[in-house]
C-alpha positions as CSV (number, residue, x, y, z in Angstrom):
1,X,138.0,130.1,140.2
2,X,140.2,131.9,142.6
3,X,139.7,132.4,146.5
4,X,139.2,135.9,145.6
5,X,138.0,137.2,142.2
6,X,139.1,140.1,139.9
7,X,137.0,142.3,138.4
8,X,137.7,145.2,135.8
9,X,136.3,146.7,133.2
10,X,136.7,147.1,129.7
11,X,138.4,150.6,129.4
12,X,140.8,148.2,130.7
13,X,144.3,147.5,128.5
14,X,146.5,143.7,129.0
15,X,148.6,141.9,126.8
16,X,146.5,140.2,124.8
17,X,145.0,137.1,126.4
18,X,146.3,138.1,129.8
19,X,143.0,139.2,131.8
20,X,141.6,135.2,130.4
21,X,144.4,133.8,131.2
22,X,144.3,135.1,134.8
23,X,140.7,134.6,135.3
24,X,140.1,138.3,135.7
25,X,136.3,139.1,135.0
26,X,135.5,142.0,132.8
27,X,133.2,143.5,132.2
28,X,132.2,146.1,129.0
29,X,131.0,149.5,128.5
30,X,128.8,151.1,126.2
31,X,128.9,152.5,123.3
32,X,125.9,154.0,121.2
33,X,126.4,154.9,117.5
34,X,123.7,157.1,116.2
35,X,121.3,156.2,118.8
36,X,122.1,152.5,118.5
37,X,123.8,150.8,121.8
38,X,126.1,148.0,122.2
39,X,128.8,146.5,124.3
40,X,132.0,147.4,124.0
41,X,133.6,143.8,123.3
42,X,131.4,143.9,120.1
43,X,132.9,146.6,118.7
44,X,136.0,147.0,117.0
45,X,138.8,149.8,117.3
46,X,138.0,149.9,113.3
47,X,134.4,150.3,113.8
48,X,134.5,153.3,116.1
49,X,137.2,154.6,114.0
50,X,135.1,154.4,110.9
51,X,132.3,155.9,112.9
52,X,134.3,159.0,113.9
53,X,135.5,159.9,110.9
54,X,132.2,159.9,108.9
55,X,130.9,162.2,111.5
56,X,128.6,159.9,113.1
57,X,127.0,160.8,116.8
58,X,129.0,158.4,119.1
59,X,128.5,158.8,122.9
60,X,129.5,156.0,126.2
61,X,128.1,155.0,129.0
62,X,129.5,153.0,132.1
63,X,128.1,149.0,132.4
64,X,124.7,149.3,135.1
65,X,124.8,148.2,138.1
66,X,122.5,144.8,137.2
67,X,125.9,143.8,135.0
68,X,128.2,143.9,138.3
69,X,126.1,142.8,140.6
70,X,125.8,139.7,137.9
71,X,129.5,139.1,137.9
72,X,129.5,139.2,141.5
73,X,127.0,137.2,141.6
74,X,128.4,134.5,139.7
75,X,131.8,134.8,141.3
76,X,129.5,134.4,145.0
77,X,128.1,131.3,142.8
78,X,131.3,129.6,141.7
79,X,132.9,129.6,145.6
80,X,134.9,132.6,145.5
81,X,135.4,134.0,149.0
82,X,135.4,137.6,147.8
83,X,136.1,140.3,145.1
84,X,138.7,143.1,143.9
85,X,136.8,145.3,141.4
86,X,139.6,147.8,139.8
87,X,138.1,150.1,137.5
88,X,139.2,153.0,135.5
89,X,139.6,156.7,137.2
90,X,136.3,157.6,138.7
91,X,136.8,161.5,137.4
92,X,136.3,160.1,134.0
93,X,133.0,157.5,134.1
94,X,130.4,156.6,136.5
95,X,132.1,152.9,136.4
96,X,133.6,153.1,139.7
97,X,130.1,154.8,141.3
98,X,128.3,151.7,139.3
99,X,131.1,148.6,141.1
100,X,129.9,150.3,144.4
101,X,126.3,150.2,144.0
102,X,126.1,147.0,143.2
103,X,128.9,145.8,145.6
104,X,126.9,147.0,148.7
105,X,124.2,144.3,147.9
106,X,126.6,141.5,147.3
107,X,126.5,138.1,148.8
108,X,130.4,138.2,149.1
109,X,132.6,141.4,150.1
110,X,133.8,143.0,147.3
111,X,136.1,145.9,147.5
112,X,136.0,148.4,144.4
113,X,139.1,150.3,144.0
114,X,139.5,153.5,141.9
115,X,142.4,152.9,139.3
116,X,142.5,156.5,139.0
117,X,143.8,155.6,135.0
118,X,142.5,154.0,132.1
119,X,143.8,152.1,129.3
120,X,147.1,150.3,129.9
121,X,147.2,152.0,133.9
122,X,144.1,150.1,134.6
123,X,146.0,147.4,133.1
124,X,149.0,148.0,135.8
125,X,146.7,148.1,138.7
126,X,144.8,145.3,137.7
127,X,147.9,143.3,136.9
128,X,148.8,144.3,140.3
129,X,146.0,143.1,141.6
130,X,146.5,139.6,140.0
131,X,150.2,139.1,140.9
132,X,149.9,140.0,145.1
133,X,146.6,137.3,144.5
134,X,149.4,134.6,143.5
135,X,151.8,135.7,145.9
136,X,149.6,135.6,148.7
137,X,149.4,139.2,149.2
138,X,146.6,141.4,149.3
139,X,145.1,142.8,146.0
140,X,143.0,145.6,147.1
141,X,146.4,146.9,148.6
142,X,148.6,146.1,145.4
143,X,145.8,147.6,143.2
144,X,145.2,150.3,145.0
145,X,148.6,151.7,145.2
146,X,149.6,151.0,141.8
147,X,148.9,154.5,140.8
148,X,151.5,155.2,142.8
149,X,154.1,153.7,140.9
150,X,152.0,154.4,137.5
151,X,152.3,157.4,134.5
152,X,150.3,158.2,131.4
153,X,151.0,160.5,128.8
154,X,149.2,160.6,125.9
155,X,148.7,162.5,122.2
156,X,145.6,163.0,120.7
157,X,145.6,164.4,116.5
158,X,142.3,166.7,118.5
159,X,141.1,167.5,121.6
160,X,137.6,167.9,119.7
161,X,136.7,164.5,120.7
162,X,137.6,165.0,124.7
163,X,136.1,168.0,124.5
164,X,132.7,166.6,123.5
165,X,132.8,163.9,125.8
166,X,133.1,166.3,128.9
167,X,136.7,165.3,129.3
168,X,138.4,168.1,129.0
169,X,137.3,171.8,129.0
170,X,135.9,173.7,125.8
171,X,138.4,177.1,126.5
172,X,141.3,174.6,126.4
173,X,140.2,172.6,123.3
174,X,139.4,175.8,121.4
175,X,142.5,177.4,122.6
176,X,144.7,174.3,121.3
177,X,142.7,174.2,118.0
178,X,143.3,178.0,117.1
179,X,146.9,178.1,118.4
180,X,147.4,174.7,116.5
181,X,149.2,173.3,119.6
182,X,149.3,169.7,119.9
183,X,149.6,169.1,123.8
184,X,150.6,166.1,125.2
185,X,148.0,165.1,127.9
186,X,148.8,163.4,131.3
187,X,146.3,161.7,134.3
188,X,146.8,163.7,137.3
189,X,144.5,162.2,140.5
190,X,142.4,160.7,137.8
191,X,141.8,163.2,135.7
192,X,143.2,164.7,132.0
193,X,145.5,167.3,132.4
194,X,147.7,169.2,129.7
195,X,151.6,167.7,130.5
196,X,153.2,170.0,127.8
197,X,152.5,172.0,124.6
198,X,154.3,171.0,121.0
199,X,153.7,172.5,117.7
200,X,153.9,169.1,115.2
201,X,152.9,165.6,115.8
202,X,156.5,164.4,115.4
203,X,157.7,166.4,117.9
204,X,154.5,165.3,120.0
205,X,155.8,161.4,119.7
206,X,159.4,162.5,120.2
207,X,158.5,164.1,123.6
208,X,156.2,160.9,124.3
209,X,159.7,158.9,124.0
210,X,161.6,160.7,126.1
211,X,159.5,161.1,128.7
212,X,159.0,157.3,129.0
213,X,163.1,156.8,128.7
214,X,163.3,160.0,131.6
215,X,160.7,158.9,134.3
216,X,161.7,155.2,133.8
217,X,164.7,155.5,136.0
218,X,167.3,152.8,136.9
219,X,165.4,150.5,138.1
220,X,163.0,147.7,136.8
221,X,159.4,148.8,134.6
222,X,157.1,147.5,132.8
223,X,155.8,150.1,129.7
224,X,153.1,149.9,127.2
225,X,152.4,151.9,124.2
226,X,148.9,152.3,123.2
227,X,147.0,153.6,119.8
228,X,143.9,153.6,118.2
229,X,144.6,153.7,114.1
230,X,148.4,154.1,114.4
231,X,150.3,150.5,114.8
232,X,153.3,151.5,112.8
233,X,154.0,154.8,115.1
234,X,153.1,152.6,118.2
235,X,155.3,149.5,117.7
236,X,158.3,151.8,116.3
237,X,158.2,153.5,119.4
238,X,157.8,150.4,121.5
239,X,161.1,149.4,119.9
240,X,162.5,152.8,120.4
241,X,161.7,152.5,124.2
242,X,162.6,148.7,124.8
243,X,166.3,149.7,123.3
244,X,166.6,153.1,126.0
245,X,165.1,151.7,128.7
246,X,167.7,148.9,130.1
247,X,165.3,148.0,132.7
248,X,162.2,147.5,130.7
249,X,161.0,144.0,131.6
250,X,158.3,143.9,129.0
251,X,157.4,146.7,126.7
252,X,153.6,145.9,125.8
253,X,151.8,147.4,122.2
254,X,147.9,147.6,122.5
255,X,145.2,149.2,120.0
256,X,142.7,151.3,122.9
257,X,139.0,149.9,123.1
258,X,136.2,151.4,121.3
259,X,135.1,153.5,124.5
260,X,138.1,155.0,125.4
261,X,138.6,155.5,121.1
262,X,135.4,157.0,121.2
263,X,136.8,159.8,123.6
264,X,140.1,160.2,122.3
265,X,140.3,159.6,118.4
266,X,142.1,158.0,115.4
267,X,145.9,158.7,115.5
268,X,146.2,158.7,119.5
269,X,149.5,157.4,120.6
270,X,150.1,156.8,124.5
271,X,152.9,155.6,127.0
272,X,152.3,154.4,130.3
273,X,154.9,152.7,132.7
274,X,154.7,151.2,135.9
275,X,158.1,151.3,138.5
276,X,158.6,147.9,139.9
């Protein structure tokens, strides 16, 4: 246990074994498949994959407020003296509005920060969060900022799914479906905006690449690619970016959770980097 404890959630993308390794608490969403609910950590990318594609009603829901005020709880329980909560992009789930409800009953101070991402730039700002905690600095600081310093883009085969979810509006979904544009998708103060318009998935992934080699700079960054069905197209462009980005101190290949997948569907393909 740690002075002061990390908290995130499960829309939440590491290397795998990092968020155990560095103690950081998280905690799942959940995901109901034809009416029946589980957590997310019980759930497979396959699973929700499989569900999507036979047409199955899948919907989310952010963890209650009884399942943080339980971790802080615990963390109030085990000596820590207080808690960072980092949490994906409060325009997108009802997480962040959860980590504050129960926060303002805790018998520690916990400060809940809004990512303002999800996936691999929760992962940044919880990282963040974890390596100013070793160094002595000041994780809400470090985690808070991190968007900052953070990009997403992303590629989805559909916007069908985002549009169902509330995501991203209907005009724009039926406008890319009937114009057969596949748009490349970007966070913008938390929330999914279209980044640019392409006509074929190739050129989708090429654009992906170059904007990761472009907005990388000179100077050191961490970058992740993420997908949900599509490791091949992932870790090739992982290799792709590691050789074109000389500063590139890792270069990090993830499969997105079931509750993000849920949202975004089979084939998505994302890049996020963080400046150093």
């Amino acid at each position: 246990m740690h002075p002061v404890e990390i908290v995130t959630d499960s829309a939440v993308s590491l290397a795998a074994g990092e968020a155990a390794a560095a103690g950081v608490v998280v905690v799942p969403l959940r995901v109901a498949i034809d009416g029946k609910e589980f957590a997310e950590d019980d759930l497979t990318p396959g699973q929700i994959i499989a569900a999507l594609q036979a047409g199955s009603a899948v919907s989310t829901a952010q963890p209650s407020i009884e399942a943080f005020a339980a971790a802080y709880a615990r963390a109030a329980a085990h000596g820590a003296s207080a808690v960072v909560s980092v949490h994906l992009s409060a325009a997108l789930s009802g997480t962040y509005a959860a980590a504050c409800s129960a926060a303002a009953d805790a018998a520690l101070p916990v400060h809940v920060v809004d990512s303002a991402s999800v996936g691999f730039g929760l992962g940044f700002a919880v990282r963040a969060a974890v390596e100013a905690r070793a160094s002595g600095a000041d994780p809400v600081v470090a985690a808070a900022t991190s968007n900052a310093h953070t990009d997403v883009w992303f590629y989805v085969d559909t916007l069908e799914h985002l549009r169902r979810g509330g995501r991203i509006g209907a005009a724009a979904a039926v406008l890319g479906t009937a114009l057969a544009i596949k748009p490349i998708l970007g966070l913008v103060d938390g929330q999914i905006v279209p980044a640019e318009k392409v006509r074929t998935r190739a050129r989708a992934v090429a654009r992906l690449e170059e904007l990761g080699v472009e907005r990388s700079g000179d100077g050191p960054v961490e970058l992740a690619v993420q997908h949900l069905g599509a490791a091949a197209a992932a870790g090739e462009l992982a290799e792709r970016l590691a050789k074109q980005v000389p500063g590139a101190r890792r270069v990090d290949v993830a499969e997105i959770g079931a509750a993000v997948g849920a949202h975004v569907g089979p084939g998505l393909l994302a890049v996020a980097l963080r400046r150093l």
